[in-house]
C-alpha positions in Angstrom: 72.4 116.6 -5.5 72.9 118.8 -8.5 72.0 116.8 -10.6 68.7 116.0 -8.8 67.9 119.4 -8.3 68.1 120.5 -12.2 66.2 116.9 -13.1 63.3 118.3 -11.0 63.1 121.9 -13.3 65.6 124.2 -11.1 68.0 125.6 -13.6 71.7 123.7 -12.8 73.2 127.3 -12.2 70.7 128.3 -9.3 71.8 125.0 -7.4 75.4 126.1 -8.1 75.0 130.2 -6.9 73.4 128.8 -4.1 75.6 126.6 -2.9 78.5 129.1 -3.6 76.6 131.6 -1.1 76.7 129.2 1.2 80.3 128.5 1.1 81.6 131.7 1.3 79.1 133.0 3.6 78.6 130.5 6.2 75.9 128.9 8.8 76.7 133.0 10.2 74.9 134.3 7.0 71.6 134.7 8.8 72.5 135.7 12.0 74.3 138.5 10.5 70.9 140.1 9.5 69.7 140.0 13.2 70.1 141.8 16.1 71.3 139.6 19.6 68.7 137.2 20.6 67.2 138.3 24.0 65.6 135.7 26.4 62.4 136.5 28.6 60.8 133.7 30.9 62.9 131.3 29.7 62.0 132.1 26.2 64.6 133.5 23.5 63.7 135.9 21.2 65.0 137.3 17.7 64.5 139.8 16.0 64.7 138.7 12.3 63.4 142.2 10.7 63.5 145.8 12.5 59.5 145.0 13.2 59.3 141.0 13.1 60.6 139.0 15.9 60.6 135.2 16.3 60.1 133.2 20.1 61.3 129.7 20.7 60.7 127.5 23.4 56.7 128.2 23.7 55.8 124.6 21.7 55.7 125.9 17.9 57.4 128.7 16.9 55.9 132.4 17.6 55.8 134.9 14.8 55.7 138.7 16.0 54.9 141.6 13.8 54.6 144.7 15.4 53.7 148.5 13.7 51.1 151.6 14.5 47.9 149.4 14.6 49.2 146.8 17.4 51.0 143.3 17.0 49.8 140.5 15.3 51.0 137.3 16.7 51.2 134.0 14.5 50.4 130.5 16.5 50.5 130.8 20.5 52.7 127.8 21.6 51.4 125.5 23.7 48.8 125.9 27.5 51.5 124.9 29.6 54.0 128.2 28.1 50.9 130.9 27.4 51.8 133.1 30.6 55.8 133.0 29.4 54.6 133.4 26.0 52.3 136.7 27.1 55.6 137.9 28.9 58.2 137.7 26.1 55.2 139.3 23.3 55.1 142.1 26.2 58.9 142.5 26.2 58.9 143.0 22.6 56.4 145.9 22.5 54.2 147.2 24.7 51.2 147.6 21.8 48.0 145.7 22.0 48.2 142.5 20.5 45.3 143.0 17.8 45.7 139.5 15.6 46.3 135.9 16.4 46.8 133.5 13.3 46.3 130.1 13.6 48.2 127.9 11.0 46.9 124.6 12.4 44.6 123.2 15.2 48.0 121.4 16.9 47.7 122.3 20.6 51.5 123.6 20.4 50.2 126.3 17.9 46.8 127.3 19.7 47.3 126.6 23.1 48.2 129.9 24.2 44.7 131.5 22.4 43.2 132.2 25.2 46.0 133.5 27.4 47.1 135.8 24.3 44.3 136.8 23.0 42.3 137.6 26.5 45.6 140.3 26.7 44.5 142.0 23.0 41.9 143.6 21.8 39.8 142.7 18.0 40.8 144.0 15.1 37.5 145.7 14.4 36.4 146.2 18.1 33.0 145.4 19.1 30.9 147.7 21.1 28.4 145.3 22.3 30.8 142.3 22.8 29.6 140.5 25.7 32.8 139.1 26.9 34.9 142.0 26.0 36.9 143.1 23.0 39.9 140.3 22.8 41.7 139.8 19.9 40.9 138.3 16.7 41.8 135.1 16.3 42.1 133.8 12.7 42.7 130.5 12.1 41.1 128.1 8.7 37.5 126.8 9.2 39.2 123.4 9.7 40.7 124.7 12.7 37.3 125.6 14.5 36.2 122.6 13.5 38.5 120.8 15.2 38.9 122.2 18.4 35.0 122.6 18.6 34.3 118.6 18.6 32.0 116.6 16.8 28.2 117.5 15.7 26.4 117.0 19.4 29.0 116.0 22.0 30.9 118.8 24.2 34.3 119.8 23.1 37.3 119.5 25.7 38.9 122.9 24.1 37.4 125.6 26.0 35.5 128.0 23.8 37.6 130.3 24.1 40.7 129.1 23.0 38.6 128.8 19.6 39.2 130.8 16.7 36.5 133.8 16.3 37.3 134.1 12.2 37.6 131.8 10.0 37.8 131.3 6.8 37.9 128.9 3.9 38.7 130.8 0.4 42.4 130.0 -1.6 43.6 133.3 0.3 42.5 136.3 3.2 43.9 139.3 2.4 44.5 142.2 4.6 46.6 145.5 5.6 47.5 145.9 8.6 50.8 147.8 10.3 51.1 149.2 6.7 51.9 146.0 5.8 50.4 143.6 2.8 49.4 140.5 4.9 48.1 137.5 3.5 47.2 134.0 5.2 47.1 131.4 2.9 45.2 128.0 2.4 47.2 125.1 2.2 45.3 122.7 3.6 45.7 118.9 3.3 49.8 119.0 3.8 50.5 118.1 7.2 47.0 118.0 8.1 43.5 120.1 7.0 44.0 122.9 8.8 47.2 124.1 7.5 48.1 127.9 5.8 51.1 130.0 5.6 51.0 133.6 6.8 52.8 136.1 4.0 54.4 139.4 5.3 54.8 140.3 2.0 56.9 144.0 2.9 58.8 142.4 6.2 59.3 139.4 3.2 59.1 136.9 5.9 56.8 133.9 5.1 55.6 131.8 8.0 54.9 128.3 7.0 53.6 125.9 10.3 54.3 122.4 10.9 54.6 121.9 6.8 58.0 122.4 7.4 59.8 121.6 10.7 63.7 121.7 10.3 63.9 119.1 13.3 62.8 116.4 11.9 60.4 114.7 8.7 57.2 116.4 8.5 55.0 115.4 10.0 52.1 113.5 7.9 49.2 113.5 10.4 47.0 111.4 8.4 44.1 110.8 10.6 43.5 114.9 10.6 43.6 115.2 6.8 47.3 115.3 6.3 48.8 113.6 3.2 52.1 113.4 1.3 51.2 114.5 -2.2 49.8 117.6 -0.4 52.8 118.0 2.0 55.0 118.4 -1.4 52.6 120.4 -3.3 52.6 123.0 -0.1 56.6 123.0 -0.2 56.8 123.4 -3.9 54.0 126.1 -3.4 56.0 128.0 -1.2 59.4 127.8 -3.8 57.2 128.9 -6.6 55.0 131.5 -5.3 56.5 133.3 -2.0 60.0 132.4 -1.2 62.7 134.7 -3.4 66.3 133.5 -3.0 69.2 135.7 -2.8 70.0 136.0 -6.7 71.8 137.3 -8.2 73.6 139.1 -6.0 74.4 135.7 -3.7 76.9 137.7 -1.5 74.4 140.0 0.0 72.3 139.5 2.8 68.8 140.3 1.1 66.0 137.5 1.0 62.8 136.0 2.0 63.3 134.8 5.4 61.5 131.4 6.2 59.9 130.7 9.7 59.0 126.9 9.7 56.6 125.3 12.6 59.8 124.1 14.6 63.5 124.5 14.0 65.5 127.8 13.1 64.4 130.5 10.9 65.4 129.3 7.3 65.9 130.7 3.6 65.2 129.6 0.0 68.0 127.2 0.2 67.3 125.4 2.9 63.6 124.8 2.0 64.7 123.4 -1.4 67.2 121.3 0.5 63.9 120.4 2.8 61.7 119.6 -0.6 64.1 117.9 -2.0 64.6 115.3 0.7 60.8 114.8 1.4 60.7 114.3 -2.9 63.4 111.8 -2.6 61.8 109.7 -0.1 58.9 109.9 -1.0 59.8 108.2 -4.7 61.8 105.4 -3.1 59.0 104.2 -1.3 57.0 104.7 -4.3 59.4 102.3 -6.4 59.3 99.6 -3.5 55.3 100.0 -3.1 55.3 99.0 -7.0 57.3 95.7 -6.6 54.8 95.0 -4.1 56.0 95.2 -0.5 54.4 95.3 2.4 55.3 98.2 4.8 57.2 96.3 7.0 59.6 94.8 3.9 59.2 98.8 3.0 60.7 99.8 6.4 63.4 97.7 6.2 64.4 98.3 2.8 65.4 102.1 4.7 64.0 104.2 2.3 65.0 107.3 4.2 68.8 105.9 4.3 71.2 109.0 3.8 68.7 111.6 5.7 68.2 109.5 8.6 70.9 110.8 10.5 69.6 114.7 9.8 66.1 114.4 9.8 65.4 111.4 11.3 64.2 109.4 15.0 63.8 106.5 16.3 61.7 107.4 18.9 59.6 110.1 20.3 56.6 111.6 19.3 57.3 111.0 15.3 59.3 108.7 14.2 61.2 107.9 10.6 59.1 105.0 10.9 56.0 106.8 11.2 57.1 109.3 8.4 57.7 106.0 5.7 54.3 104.6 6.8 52.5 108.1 5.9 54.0 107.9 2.6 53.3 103.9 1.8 49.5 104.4 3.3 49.3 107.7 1.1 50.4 105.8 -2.0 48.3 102.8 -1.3 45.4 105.1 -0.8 45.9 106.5 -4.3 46.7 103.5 -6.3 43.8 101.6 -5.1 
């Protein structure tokens, strides 16, 4: 893996320092940073910085930052878990919940809009809103796009469980809970709807179902997602917003990582996460250029050797699934 690693471009010495931290700090290295997980409704909480909390157990994972102007609450799990959501956000702080980010259109990261946002009030309040101040909800144009249906029929989503702002420029920018915030476009990784969400004083980047420790991404193709854009969304966040723990490897500063599903991560782990999806990805390139068909792809096991971490065989996505993303992507491309 070393080896790998410094073919790619990372320096042979970074792989090493990071590995060392590893080994003399241990899987505790994390948890030391965090105070006792609570649990509320069934829901556990952690607090991962003395103002961020994450919640598990609501769908996707639930992003809490909380200061003098209110909380702002990234994704909102799924319908089924809003009300158990709404109580754990409550037993965190009793503030107004001000800002809802969306970082995809999945119903496990926007099915609690309604429920959480109905319990907030905007951003920039509204004196003449006709439905009442609730919070902003701020999510890619993609994402309103999706949940509002096609061009002339009636959408399924109830309107409001939309997004109310959108956007669609390379970044939106704001300060809020004197704290540099930026949600960022990454669309066209796991799907078109996808950003990160930057906390760039907590230094906590939250990245959505591009990267879900659980399992392979998930390449949902038939909403936009693709695998050259699922790695250049990874290698994004490496280059540009994740800092590792150098040099000083034995101390418990870094950029914290909160992926879509799966436990709060660090730089490590997400290059360890890159660098599987990279692997994959070019062995099913090599056997799409002798000419296989995807079945002779599947059963040449292209994922062998992270099949056992990362992998399933069946459920909602499958290593099956995840090689035919890839071989459809490539085909796509070379054709």
């Amino acid at each position: 893996m070393d080896s790998y690693v410094s073919r790619r471009g990372a320096p042979a010495w970074l792989a090493a320092a990071l590995l060392m931290a590893g080994l003399a700090l241990g899987p505790q290295a994390l948890g030391a940073q965090q105070h006792r997980s609570t649990t509320t409704a069934g829901l556990e909480t952690i607090q991962i910085r003395p103002n961020v909390h994450v919640i598990f157990g609501a769908g996707g994972n639930v992003t809490v930052h909380s200061g003098e102007d209110g909380l702002i609450v990234v994704d909102t799990g799924a319908t089924d878990a809003a009300d158990r959501l709404l109580q754990a956000i409550k037993a965190i702080s009793p503030q107004p919940i001000r800002l809802i980010i969306n970082t995809s259109a999945d119903a496990d990261h926007v099915g609690g809009n309604a429920v959480i946002g109905a319990a907030g009030v905007g951003i920039s309040p509204d004196p003449f809103a006709a439905g009442g101040n609730n919070a902003t909800v701020l999510a890619h144009e993609n994402v309103l796009l999706r949940m509002s249906g096609a061009s002339g029929s009636e959408s399924p989503i109830p309107t409001r469980m939309w997004p109310n702002d959108t956007f669609t420029s390379r970044f939106r920018s704001m300060y809020v809970n004197d704290e540099a915030l930026q949600v960022v476009r990454q669309t066209g990784a796991h799907s078109d709807s996808d950003v990160f969400v930057v906390f760039r004083k907590a230094d906590v980047v939250v990245t959505g179902d591009i990267v879900d420790l659980r399992q392979f991404p998930v390449i949902d193709t038939a909403k936009g997602g693709t695998i050259q854009g699922e790695l250049d969304g990874l290698n994004r966040l490496l280059t540009e917003f994740i800092i590792p723990n150098l040099p000083l490897v034995l101390k418990p500063g870094r950029t914290l990582v909160v992926p879509g599903h799966g436990y709060v991560a660090d730089y490590g782990e997400i290059v360890e996460y890159r660098d599987m999806v990279t692997v994959v990805k070019d062995n099913v390139e090599e056997l799409v250029k002798k000419g296989m068909t995807l079945q002779q792809v599947k059963a040449a096991n292209p994922a062998k050797g992270y099949r056992g971490r990362y992998g399933r065989d069946t459920g909602p996505w499958t290593t099956d699934m995840f090689i035919e993303a890839i071989y459809n992507g490539l085909k796509k491309v070379g054709s």
